[in-house]
N, C-alpha and C positions, 0 to 999 in steps of 0.2 A: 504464504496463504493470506489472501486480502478475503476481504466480506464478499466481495462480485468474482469470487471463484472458490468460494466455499459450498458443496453441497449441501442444498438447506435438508434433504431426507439419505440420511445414510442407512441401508441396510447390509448386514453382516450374516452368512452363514460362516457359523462358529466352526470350522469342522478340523478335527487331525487328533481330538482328545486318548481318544481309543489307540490309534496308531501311536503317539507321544508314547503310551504307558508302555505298549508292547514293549516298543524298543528298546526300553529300558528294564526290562522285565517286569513289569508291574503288571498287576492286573485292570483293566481295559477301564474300570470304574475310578481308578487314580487321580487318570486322564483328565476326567472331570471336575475332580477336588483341585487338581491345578488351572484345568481351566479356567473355573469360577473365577479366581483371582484376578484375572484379565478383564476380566465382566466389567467388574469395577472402574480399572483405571482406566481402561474406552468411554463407558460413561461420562467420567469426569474429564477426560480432555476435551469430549464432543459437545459438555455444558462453557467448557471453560473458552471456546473457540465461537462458540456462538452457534451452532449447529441445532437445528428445531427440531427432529425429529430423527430416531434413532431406532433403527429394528433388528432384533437379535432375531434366529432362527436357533431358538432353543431346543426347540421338538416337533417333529415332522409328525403326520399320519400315520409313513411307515415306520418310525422309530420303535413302536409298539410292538414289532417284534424282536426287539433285544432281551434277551436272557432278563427275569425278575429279579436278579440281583441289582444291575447293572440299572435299572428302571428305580429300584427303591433310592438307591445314592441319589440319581438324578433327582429325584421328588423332596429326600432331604435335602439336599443342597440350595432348591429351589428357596423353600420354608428358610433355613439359616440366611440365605443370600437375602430373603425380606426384611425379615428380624431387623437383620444387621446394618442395611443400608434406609431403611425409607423415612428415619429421623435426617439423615445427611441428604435423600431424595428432595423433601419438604422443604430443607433450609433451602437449596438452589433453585426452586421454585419447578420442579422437575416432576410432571406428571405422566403416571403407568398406564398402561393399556394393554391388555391384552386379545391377542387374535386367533384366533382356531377353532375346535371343539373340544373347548376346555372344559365342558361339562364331564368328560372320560375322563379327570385326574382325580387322583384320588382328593377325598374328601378333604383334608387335612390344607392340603398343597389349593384347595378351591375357596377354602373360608381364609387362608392366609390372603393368596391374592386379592381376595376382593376385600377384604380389610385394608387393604394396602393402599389398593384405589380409591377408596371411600377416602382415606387420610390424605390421600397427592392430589385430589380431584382439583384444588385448586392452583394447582402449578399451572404458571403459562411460560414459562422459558425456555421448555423443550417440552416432547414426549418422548417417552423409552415405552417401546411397545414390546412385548414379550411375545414372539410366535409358539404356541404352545399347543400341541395335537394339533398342527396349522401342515393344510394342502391345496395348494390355489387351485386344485382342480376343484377339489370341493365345495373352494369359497365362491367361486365363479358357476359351478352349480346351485349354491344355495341363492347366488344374486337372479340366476335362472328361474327359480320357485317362487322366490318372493314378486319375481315379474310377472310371471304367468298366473299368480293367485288373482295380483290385483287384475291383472285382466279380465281374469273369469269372475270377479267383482263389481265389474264396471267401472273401477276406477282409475282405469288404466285401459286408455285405447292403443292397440300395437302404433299406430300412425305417431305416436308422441316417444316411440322410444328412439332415443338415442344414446350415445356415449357416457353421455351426463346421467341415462336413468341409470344406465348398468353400475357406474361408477357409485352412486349415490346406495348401492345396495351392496357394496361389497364390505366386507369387515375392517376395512382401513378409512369408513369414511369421514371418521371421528376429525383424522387430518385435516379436512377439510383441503386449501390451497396446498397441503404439506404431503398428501396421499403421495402423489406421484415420484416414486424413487431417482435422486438424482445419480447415487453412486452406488453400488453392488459391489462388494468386496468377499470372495469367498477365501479364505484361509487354505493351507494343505496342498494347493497344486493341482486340484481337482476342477476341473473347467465344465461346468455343467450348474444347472439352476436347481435341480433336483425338488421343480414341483413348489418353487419357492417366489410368492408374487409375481405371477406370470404377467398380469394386465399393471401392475404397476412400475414395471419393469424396462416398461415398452421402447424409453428413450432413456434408460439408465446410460452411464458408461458403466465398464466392469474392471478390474483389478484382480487378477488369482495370485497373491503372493505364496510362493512355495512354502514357507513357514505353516508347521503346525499350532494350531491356535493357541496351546499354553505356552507358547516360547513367541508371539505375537506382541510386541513390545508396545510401548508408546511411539517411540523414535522409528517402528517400525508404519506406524500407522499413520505418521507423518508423510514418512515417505509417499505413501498412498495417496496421500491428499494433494503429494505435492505435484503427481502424475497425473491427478484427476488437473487440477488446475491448469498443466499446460496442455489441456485438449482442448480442442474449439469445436463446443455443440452445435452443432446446425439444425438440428431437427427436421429435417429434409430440403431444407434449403442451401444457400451457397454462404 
């Protein structure tokens, strides 16, 4: 993997935690105490390769309807996975962001993250954006509201919209050059986006490795990279 075929935005739906536990008899919340651990050492290859910008799909819209048990582990995890990483985040110069309607998490899991981001705001060597109560139908409706306000404003004539306005109001636009995903890797064998960066997506390639994501290795995630690299993007040309 050279620098001129490294995806500079990788985004990951983490997905197989639940199915992982089953299998094993565990209960479906395990899943996720093993997945965290993966969290980690993806992070850290994707600062250590050079990689700018990295988006986990943590938590979907619809994830809200998993049993409250299963929802509480998740929200601890979240809170220990801060704790424990965002002195090691700081030192790599590795700034957080997060994307969704994260105002729905609980209290606790809203004052860690934004403490989090307050401490990383000045990382420039990557972002790790956490999708969290994140639904691009959503997002893409909300970039709809904030268009049509300013219009009913004045400040915003329809004749000036384009590409750029819609982009510039979505919740990834922090990215700036780095919004637009170059790689899409979904875990578990499941082939579908599931509502997950639809507009930034547009000209991703994609990657479904069968592995469920607590058994997602490094060496596995190489691999991945090294499949993206041998495709030649064209973006609709020749």
């Amino acid at each position: 993997m050279t620098a001129s075929t490294l995806p500079a935005h990788i985004a990951i739906i983490m997905d197989g935690n639940g199915r992982w536990a089953v299998s094993r008899g565990y209960p479906r919340f395990y899943g996720h105490i093993r997945g965290a651990a993966r969290v980690r050492e993806i992070v850290q290859e994707c600062r250590t390769l050079g990689v700018r910008a990295l988006t986990l799909y943590a938590f979907s819209t619809e994830n809200w309807k998993r049993p409250d048990e299963e929802l509480s582990v998740l929200w601890t995890l979240l809170r220990k996975y801060i704790r424990r990483e965002v002195s090691e985040l700081k030192k790599n110069g590795i700034r957080l962001r997060v994307i969704g309607e994260w105002s729905r998490l609980p209290e606790e899991a809203r004052r860690e993250l934004g403490a989090a981001m307050e401490t990383l705001a000045g990382g420039q060597e990557m972002d790790l954006v956490f999708a969290l109560s994140y639904g691009a139908r959503a997002e893409l409706t909300d970039a709809v509201r904030k268009i049509a306000s300013e219009c009913e404003h004045g400040t915003l004539r329809s004749s000036e919209i384009n590409e750029a306005t819609v982009e510039s109001r979505l919740w990834t636009s922090e990215l700036g050059r780095f919004s637009d995903v170059d790689f899409m890797i979904r875990t578990s064998g499941e082939r579908r986006l599931s509502n997950f960066l639809l507009w930034q997506c547009s000209y991703a390639e994609f990657d479904f490795p069968d592995t469920l994501w607590p058994d997602f290795t490094v060496q596995e995630f190489r691999r991945c990279l090294e499949r993206y690299g041998a495709r030649k993007r064209r973006f609709g040309g020749i």
